[in-house]
N, C-alpha and C positions, 0 to 999 in steps of 0.2 A: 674649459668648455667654451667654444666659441658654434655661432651662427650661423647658416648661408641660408642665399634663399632660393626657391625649389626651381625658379627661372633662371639663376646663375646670373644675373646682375647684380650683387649686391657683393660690396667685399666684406669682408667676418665683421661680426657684430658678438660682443661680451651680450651677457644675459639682461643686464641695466637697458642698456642700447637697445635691443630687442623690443623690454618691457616697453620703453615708451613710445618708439617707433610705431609699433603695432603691424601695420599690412610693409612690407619690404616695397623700397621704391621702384625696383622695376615691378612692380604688381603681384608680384609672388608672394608666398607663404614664407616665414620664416621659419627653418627647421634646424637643430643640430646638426652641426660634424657628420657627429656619429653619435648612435647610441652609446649611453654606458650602461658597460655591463652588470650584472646584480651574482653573482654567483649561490648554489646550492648554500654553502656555507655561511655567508652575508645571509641571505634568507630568511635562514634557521634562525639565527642570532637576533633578527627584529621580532621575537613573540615576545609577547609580553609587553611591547611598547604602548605606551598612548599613542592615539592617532598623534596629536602635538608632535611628541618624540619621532614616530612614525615618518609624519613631512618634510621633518628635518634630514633626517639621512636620505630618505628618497630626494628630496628637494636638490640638495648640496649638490648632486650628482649631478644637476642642469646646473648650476649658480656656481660661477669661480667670483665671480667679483662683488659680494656683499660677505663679509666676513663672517664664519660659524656661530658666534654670538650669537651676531646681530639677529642672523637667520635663525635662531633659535627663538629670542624673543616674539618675534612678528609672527612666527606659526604659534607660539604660546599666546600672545592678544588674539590669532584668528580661532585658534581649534579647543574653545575653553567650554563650559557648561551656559556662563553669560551669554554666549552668541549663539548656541547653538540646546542650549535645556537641559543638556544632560552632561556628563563626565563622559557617556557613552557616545563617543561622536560613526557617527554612521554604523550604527546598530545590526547588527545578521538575525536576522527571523528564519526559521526554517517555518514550511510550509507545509512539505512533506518530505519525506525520508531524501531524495535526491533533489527538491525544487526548493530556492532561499528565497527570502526578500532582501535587499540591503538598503539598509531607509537611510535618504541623502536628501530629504526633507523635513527638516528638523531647524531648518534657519531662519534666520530672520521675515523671511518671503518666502515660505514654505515650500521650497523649488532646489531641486537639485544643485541648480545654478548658482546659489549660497558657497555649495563648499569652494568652488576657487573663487570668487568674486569677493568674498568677504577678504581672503585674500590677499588679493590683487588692491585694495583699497589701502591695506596696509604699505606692498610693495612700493605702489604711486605713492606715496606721504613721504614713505622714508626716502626713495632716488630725488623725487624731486625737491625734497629739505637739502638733501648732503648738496644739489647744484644751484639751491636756489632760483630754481625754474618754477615756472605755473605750465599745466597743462590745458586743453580742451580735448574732452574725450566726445567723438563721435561713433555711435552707436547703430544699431540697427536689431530689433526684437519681433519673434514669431508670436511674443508671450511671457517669458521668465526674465528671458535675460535683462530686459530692459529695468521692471522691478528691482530687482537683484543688483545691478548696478547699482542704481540711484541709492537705494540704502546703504549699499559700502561705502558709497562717495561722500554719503551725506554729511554734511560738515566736515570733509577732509579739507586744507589747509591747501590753497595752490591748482584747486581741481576743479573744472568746470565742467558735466554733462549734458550733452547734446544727442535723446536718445528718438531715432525715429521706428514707428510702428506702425498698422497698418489700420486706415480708416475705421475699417470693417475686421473683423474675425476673434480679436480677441473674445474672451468670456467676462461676461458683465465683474469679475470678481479680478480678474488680470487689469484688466483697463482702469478701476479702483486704485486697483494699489498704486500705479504710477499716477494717475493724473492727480488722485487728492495730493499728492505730494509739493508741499506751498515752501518752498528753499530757493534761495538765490542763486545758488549752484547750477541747480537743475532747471533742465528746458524739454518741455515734452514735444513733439513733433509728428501728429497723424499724418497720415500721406496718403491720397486718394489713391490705392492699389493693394497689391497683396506685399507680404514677406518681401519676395524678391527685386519687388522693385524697390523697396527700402534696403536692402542688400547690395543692389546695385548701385545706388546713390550714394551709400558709405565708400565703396569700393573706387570709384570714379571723384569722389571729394581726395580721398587718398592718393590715387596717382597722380595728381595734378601736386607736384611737388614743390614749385614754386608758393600756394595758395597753403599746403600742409605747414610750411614751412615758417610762411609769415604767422600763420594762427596758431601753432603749436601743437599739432595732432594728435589724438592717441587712439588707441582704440582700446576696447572693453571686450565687443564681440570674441569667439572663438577663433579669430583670424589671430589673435595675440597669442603668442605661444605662451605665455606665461598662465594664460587659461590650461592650457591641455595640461602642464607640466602639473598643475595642482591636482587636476583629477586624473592623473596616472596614481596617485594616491591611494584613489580607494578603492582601487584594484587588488591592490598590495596589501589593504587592512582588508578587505573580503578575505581573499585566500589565506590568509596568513587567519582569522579567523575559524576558517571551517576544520584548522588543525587537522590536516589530513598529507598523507605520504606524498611525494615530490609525485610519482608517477600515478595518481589518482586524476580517472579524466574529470577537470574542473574547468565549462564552461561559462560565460556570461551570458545573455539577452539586455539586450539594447535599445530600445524607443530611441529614436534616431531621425531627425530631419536634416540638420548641418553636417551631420557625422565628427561632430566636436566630441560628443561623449564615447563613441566607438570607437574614435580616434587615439583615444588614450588608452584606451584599452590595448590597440595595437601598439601603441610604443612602449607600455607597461610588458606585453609580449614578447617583441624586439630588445629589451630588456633582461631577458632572462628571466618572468615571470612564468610559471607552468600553466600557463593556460591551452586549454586544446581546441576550446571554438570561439569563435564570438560571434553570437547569430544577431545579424543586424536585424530589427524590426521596424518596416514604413506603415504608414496607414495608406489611405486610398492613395496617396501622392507618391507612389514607389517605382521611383525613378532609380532610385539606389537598391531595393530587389529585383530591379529589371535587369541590372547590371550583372547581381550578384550571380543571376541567373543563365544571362545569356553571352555577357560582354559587352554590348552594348550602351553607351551611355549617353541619353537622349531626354537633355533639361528640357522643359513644358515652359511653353508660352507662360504670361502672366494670365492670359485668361481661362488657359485649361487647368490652372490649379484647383483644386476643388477645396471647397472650405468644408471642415468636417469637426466630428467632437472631439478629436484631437488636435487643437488649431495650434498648438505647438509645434506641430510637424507639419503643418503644409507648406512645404517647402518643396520647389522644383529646382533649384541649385545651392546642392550640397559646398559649400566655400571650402571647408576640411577635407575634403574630397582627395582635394590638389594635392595635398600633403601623403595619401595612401598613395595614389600614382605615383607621383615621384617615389616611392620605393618599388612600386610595380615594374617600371621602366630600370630598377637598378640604381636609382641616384643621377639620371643621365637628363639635366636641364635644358639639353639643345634638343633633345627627343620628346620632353614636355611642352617646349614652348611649341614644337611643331603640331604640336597632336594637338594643341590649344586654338593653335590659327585655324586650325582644320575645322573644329569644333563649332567656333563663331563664323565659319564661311559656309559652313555645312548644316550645322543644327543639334551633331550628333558625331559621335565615333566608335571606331571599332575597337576595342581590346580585348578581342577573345582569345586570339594566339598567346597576346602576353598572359592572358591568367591562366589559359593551358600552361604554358612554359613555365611561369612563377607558383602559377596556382595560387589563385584567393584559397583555397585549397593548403596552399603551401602559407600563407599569412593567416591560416585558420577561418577565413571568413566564411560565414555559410547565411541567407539572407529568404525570410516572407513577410508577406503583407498581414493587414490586418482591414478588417472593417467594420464601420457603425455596430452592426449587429451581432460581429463577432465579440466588439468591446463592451455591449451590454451581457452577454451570456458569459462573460468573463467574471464581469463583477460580480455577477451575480453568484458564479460559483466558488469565488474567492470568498465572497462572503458567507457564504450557507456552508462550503467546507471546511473553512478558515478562520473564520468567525474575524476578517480585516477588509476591511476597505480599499479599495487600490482606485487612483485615479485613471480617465480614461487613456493616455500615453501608457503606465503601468501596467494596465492591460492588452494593451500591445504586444510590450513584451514579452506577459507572462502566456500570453494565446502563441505567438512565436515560438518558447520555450516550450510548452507542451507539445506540437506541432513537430518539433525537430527534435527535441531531445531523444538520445538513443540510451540503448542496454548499458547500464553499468556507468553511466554519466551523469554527475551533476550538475546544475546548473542553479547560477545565481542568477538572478532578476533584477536589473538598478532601476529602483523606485525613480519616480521623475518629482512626483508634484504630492501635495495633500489632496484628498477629492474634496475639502471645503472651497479649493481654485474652481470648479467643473461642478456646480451647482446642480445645475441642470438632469446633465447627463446620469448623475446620481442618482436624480432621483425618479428621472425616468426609468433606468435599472432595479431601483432598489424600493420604490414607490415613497421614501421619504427621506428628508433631506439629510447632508452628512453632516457629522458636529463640527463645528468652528470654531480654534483655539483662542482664547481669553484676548479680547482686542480688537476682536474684527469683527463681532455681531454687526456694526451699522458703517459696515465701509461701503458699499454702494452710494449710500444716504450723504456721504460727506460730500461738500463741494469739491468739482474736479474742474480742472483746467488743462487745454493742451491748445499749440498753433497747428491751424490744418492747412498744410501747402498740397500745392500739384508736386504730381513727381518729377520735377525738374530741374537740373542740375543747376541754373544760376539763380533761382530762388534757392534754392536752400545754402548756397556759396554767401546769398546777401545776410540772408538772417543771420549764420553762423559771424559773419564778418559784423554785423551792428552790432553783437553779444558775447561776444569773446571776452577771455579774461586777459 
């Protein structure tokens, strides 16, 4: 299995290469060849696995160059009861008769972002042991991801994090988790702006390949394909879970601001999974429903982003995005990098012929919003019918899911967060506050630390460059 990337400057890269690389030098995504394929029969064969076992043979399928052992061990340290509480690793809840939960919040940072990042912590230990390399991983978080990192990394051997986030937006419970974190590793980084200017400032550190190069770059974010390839995973333990006939319509819902997690879903699909929809869910920020809707794709200023109680998705440019066009367009990187120039000269592009012709239709996509008040009435019925909590991203989702769900369709729901993350918002919904797992009663209260720069590319080049490993 070898690489390219979505812009067609980049010659093949093994799966190792990829991992650490992170964002492809000519500015592209890195993406496989080609899918591989899963067949009905393979399928069948994987019931009954542990998720561990489970990762393995999905895994193998992306990875030729780390040997099946090896690859056996590092998914057995990441997907064990230790990291994650239970033998049950990503648990199916039914809800009601056709509507699931699949809880992928059970990690260490009680955030979806656990199951590949714990991961990925492992991957980076062992590539960069066998070459005797150090990395610097640069980052960029809406909310989970940043978290999530730092704790996989934490005391890895060779690895330094550099994770930027946004001044403003996180939830007083997000912002805890990372800044109390007191490691030598680790470097927290507020940045006066939203998401995407911390997005853009990873992205723009990255293509400056000379500067990547001297400092050893990596990334973390979802721009690393070794993210997606781990949560094409629990695609594969859902369905295979709900134990049901190949031709059962078996849909996902999605909370989605990068389109990292939806992302996976589609290549879990491209795959030979039998999936028949994946309803992408935005909150107020639904530049990716505007799409799904019209064709049009038309990223918001930094300032028309709106901050909201799902501040994990305020995001106005989707970076995963890339990677679904480039299949839209056919695999054709002379016709992406065009539609790209267009994009940043213009503001905005058209692809509605292409999704007529290809049909997000035909990739299963089907895509609504959500809002504040629609996420309170949610929880609120999750809870009173349910008798479960759901955070407010979850609720996205599961309002999405009801919303589109049709006759004779099921639909699973991917849980995002714990609602002990979204304090708040809980209990403005629920009029009192959610329970908080064994550990974290007095995380706000700890000492936090972070450096707050402008969002400016050669301040953050200097810091990076004083603190490097």
């Amino acid at each position: 299995m070898l690489y390219i990337s979505t812009r067609g400057g980049m010659s093949s890269r093994t799966f190792t290469e990829a991992l650490l690389e992170g964002l492809a030098p000519d500015g592209g995504l890195v993406v496989p060849a080609q899918y591989p394929q899963v067949d009905a029969e393979t399928l069948q064969s994987w019931r009954g696995l542990g998720y561990a076992e489970l990762a393995t043979e999905v895994l193998r399928r992306f990875i030729s160059d780390i040997p099946p052992s090896d690859l056996d061990r590092l998914t057995a340290a990441t997907y064990s009861p230790d990291v994650f509480g239970s033998p049950d690793i990503a648990p199916l809840r039914a809800l009601d008769e056709r509507l699931y939960l699949l809880g992928l919040s059970n990690g260490p940072t009680l955030a979806f972002k656990d199951m590949a990042m714990q991961l990925l912590g492992q991957l980076f230990e062992y590539a960069l042991e066998r070459r005797g390399q150090s990395l610097n991983i640069l980052g960029a978080t809406s909310g989970d991801t940043g978290s999530s990192a730092e704790y996989a990394m934490l005391g890895k051997h060779n690895v330094r994090v550099f994770m930027l986030s946004p001044h403003t937006g996180l939830s007083p419970f997000q912002r805890a988790q990372m800044y109390s974190l007191d490691a030598p590793n680790i470097f927290n980084i507020a940045i006066r702006g939203v998401f995407d200017d911390c997005q853009d400032l990873v992205k723009a550190v990255a293509e400056d390949a000379t500067f990547k190069a001297r400092y050893r770059l990596g990334a973390v974010n979802s721009i690393n394909w070794a993210r997606i390839a781990a949560q094409v995973v629990y695609y594969f333990k859902a369905w295979l879970a709900l134990d049901v006939a190949p031709d059962t319509l078996v849909s996902f819902a999605v909370p989605t601001g990068n389109f990292g997690n939806v992302c996976a879903g589609h290549v879990a699909r491209q795959m030979g999974l039998p999936i028949h929809r994946l309803m992408v869910a935005t909150n107020e920020n639904d530049v990716l429903d505007e799409f799904f809707r019209t064709g049009i794709y038309r990223p918001r200023p930094s300032a028309e982003v709106h901050h909201t109680s799902s501040p994990s998705m305020d995001i106005s440019k989707a970076s995963n995005f890339e990677r679904f066009v480039f299949d839209l367009l056919g695999r054709d990187a002379e016709r992406l990098n065009d539609l790209w120039g267009r994009l940043r000269a213009r503001g905005s592009i058209d692809l509605s012929r292409h999704l007529a012709i290809a049909g997000a239709g035909g990739f299963g996509l089907v895509s609504a919003s959500s809002t504040h008040t629609d996420r309170l009435q949610v929880i609120r019925q999750v809870s009173r019918d349910w008798a479960t909590q759901v955070d407010p991203h979850t609720a996205d989702g599961i309002k999405v899911a009801l919303e589109l769900r049709q006759p004779g369709e099921t639909v699973v729901c991917l849980e995002t967060a714990l609602p002990a993350k979204f304090e708040a918002t809980i209990e403005e919904a629920l009029g009192s506050a959610p329970p908080r797992p064994a550990g974290y009663e007095d995380l706000e209260s700890r000492p936090q630390h972070c450096d707050l720069l402008d969002p400016d590319l050669a301040s953050l080049k200097e810091y990076i460059a004083a603190r490097a490993a």
